[in-house]
Structures are given as C-alpha cells and as structure tokens.
N, C-alpha and C positions, 0 to 999 in steps of 0.2 A: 504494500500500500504506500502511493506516493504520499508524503507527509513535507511540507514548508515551515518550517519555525522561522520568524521573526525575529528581531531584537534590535533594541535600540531607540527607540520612541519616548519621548517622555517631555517635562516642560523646558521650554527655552527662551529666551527672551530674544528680540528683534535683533536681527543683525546677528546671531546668535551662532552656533554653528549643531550639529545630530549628525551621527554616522548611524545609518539603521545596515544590518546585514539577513542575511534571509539563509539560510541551509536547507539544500533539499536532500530526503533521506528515499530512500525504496525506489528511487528511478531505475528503469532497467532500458540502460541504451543511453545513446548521448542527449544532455539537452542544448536545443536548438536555440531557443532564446531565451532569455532572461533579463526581467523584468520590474519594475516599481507602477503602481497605478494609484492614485488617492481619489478618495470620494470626501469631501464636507460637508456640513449636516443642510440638504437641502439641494444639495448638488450631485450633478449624475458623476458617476467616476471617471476619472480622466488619467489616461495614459502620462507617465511622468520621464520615463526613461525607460528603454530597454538596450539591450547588449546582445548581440551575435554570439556564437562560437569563437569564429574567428574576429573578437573585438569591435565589429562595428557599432555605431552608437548612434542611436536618436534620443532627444530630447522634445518636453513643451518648451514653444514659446518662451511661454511663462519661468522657464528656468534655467535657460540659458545661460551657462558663465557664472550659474549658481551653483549647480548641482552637477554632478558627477559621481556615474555608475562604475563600476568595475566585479570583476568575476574571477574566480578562481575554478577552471574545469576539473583539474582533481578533487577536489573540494566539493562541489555542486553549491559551490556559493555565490550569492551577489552580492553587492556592498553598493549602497547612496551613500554619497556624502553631498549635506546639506549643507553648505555655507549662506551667510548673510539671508538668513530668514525672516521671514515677512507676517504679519497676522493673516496672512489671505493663504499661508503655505498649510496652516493648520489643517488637519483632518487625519484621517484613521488611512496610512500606507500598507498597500498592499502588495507582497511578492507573488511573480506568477513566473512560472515557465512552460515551455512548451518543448516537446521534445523532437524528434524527428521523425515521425509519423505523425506531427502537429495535434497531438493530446495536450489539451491544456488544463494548467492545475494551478491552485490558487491558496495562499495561506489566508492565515485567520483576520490578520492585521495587528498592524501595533498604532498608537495614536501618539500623535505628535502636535503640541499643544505652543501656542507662538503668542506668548503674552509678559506684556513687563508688570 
C-alpha cells in the first residue's frame, strides 16, 4: 500500500521561511512525478510545484523565486522549500506522486499557517 507522510508545516510569520518534505513508502516501480498542491479554506486546490524524474520543475505563478522543490529518487522523497512567505501562502500542503503507469497518490496534508 502506497503510503505519503508529510512533514514540516506548522506556524511562521511573513517573510518567514518552512521546508515541508513528503516520503513515499510501498511504491512498486519508479515515480514519475512529484509533487506539492495546497488548497485554502474556501479555495479549490492548486498545483504549487512538481518535479520530474529527471529534475524538471514547474512552479505557480504565484511562487516563483519563492519556493523550491527538490527530490531525492532513492529516497522516494520531495522536499518544498518555502522562502519569504506571504499570509495568502497559508493552507493545508499536499504531496502527491504519480508513478509511471500515471497512478496517482496523495498524502494527508500538513498545514502551514503564515501569521505575525
């Protein structure tokens, strides 16, 4: 059973910095992408960053030159790092991967809170 653990969420103040990381456990085969998505209370979920196999990277918009994904393949980990955070960053981040017959799987979430 594919299982995502989270970590890393918790409160920070503006400008602030959070490194969330995500481990995925029971994949069988490689994964293809990985991932960060956040939803805030009232808002649909929105893609944040993901990461290729081989390193490629998309970002929002919205977080450009802020935030940065990274992975470790033996590992089955990803890592956000949040810099210079914003009260608009706040919401409940969510890891996902997909593997390479494009199954996708999604953790629980961790929440990340952006108040002085």
């Amino acid at each position: 059973q594919v299982q995502l653990v989270e970590s890393g969420g918790g409160l920070v103040q503006p400008a602030g910095s959070l490194r969330l990381s995500c481990a995925a456990s029971g994949v069988i085969g490689r994964i293809s992408v990985m991932g960060w998505s956040r939803q805030a209370p009232g808002k649909q979920r929105e893609l944040v960053a993901s990461i290729t196999r081989d390193t490629r990277t998309t970002y929002a918009d919205s977080v450009k030159g802020r935030f940065s994904i990274a992975r470790d393949n033996g590992k089955n980990t990803v890592w956000l790092q949040m810099n210079s955070l914003k009260p608009e960053d706040a919401a409940v981040y969510y890891c996902n991967i997909k593997d390479v017959i494009n199954r996708e799987y999604w953790g629980k979430g961790t929440l990340v809170t952006v108040s002085s």
